[in-house]
FILOKE-364605 format. One record per residue (C-alpha): x, y, z. Coordinates in nm, 2 decimals. Each point is the difference from the previous one (the first is absolute). Last residue first. Layout:
N
rec u=X	v=Y	w=Z
...
This chain:
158
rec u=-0.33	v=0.09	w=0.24
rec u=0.29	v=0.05	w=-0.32
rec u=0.27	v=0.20	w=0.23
rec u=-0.03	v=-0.31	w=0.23
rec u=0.11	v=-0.24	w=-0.26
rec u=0.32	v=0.21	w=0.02
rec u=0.16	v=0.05	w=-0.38
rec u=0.36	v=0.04	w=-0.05
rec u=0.14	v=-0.36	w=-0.01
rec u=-0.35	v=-0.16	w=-0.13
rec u=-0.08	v=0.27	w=-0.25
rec u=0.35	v=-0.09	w=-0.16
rec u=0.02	v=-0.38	w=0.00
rec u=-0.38	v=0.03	w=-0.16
rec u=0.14	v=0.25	w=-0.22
rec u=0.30	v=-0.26	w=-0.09
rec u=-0.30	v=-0.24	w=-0.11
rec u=-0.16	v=0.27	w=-0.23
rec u=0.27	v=0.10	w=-0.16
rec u=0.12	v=-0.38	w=-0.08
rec u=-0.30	v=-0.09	w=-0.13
rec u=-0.08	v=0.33	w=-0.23
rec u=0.40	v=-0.12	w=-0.09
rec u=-0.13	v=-0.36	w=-0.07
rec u=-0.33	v=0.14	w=-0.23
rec u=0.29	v=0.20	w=-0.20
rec u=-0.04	v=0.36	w=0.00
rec u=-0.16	v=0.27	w=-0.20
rec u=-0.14	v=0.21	w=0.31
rec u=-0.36	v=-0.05	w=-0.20
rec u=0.08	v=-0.35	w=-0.13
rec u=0.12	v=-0.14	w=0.33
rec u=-0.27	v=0.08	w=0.16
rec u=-0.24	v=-0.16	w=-0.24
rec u=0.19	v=-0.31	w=0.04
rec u=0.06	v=0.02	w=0.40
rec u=-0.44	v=0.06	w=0.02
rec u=-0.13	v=0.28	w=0.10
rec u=-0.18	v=0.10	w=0.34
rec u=0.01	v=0.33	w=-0.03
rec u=0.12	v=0.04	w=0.40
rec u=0.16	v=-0.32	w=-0.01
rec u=0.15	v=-0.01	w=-0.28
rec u=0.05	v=0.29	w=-0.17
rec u=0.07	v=0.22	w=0.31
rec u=0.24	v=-0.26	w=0.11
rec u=0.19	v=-0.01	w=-0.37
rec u=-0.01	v=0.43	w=0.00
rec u=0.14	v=0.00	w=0.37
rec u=0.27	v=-0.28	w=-0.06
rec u=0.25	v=0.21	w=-0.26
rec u=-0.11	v=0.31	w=0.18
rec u=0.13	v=-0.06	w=0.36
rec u=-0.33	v=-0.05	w=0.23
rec u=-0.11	v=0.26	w=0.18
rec u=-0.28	v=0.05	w=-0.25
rec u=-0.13	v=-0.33	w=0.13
rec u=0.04	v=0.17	w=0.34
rec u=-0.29	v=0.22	w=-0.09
rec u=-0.22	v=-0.24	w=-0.19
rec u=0.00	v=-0.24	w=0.32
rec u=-0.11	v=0.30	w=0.21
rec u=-0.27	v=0.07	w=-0.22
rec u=-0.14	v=-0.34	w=-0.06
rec u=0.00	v=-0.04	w=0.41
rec u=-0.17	v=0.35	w=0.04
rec u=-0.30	v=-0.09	w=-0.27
rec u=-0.02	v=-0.36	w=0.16
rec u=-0.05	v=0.15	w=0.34
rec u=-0.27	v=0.24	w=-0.17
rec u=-0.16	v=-0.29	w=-0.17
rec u=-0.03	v=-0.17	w=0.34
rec u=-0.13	v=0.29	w=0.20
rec u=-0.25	v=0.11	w=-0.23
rec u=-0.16	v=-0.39	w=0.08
rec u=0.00	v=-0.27	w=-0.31
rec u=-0.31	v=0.08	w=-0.25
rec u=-0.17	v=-0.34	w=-0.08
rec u=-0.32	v=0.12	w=-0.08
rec u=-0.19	v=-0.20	w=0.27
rec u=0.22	v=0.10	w=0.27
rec u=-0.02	v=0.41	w=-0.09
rec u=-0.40	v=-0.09	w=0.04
rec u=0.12	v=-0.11	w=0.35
rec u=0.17	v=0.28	w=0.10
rec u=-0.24	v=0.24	w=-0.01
rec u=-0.38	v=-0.11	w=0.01
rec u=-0.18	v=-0.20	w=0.25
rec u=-0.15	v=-0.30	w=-0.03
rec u=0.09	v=-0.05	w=0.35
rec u=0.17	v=-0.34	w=-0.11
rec u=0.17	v=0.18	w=-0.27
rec u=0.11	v=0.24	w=0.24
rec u=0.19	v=-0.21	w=0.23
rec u=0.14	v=-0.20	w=-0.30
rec u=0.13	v=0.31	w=-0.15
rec u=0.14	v=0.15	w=0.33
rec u=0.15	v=-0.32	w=-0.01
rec u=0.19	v=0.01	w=-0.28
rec u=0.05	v=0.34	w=0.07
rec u=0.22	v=-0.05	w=0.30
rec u=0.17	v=-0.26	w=-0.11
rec u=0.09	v=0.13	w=-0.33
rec u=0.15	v=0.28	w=0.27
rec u=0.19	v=-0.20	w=0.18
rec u=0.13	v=-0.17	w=-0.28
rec u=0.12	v=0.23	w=-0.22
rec u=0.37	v=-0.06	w=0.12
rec u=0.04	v=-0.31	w=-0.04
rec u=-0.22	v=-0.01	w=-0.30
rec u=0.23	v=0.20	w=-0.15
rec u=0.31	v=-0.16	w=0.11
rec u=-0.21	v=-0.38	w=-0.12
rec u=-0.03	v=0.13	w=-0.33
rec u=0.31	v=0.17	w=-0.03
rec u=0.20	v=-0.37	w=0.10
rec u=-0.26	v=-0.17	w=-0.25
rec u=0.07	v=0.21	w=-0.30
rec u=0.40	v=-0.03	w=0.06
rec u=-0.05	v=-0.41	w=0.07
rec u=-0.20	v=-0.01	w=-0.30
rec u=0.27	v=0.18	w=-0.23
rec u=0.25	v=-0.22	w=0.10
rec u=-0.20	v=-0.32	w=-0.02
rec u=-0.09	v=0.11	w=-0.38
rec u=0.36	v=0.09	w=-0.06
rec u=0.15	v=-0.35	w=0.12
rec u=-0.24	v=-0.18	w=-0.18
rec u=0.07	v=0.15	w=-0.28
rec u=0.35	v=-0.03	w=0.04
rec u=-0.07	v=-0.40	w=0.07
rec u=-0.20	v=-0.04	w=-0.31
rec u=0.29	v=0.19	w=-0.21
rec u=0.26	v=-0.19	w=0.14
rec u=-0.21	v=-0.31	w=-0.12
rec u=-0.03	v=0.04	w=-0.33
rec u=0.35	v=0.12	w=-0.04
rec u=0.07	v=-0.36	w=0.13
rec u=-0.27	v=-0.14	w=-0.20
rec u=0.20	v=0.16	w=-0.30
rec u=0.33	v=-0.13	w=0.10
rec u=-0.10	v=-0.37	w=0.00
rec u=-0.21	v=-0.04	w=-0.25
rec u=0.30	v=0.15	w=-0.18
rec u=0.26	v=-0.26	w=0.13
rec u=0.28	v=0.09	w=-0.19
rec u=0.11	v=0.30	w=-0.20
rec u=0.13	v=0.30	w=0.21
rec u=-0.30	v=0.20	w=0.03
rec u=0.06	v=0.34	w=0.14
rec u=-0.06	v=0.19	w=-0.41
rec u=-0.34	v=-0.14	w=0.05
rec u=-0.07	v=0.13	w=0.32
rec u=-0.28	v=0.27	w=-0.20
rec u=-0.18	v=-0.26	w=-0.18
rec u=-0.01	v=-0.21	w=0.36
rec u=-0.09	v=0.30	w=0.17
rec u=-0.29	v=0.06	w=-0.28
């Protein structure tokens, strides 16, 4: 479809050429996103588990403790899989506090952030609902990165 859509680019020669190059840029932006995106999910990963810790810590082996007891509590909470109170309530604050200074944001990037990272769309479908082109969803959301990293703190986000 980018090669359909570069058409009008090509200049004549070499078309094997030019369409592995598009071919390529589009591999390489791809990769580009996906690393993005897993270095953001693995930096609020590791902050929350930073900060839960402690307290996974504690119950992990409050769990354990019990479990070898054969007592109940904490270790039936084990077997199900439920993380500790204290977890999901750190999470809770953090996704709050990142939703508040989200809406700080000036307009043109808040609704493009919101979309894509809180809503987790893609830049196509993004750019069909703010009726943009997939390079200006880019753009928008690359100068909000510039933006949040001038203005925001990383300690206003623990």
């Amino acid at each position: 479809m980018r090669i359909y859509l570069s058409l009008p680019s090509y200049r004549g020669e070499g078309f094997k050429t030019w369409a592995a190059r598009i071919a390529m840029n589009l591999a390489i932006d791809c990769r580009r996103r996906n690393t993005r995106k897993e270095a953001l999910l693995q930096r609020a990963g590791q902050e929350a588990l930073s900060q839960g810790e402690a307290a996974a810590q504690t119950w992990s082996k409050a769990a354990a403790s019990a479990e070898r007891q054969g007592a109940k509590g904490p270790a039936e909470a084990a077997a199900g899989h439920a993380p500790p109170a204290e977890i999901v309530a750190l999470r809770r604050d953090r996704i709050r506090r990142v939703r508040a200074m989200v809406s700080t944001l000036p307009e043109g990037y808040r609704r493009v952030v919101r979309s894509y990272f809180l809503e987790e769309r893609p830049h196509k479908e993004i750019a069909e609902l703010e009726q943009l082109q997939v390079k200006s969803v880019e753009s928008k959301l690359y100068r909000a990165r510039q933006w949040m990293r001038k203005h925001w703190k990383e300690e206003d986000l623990e």
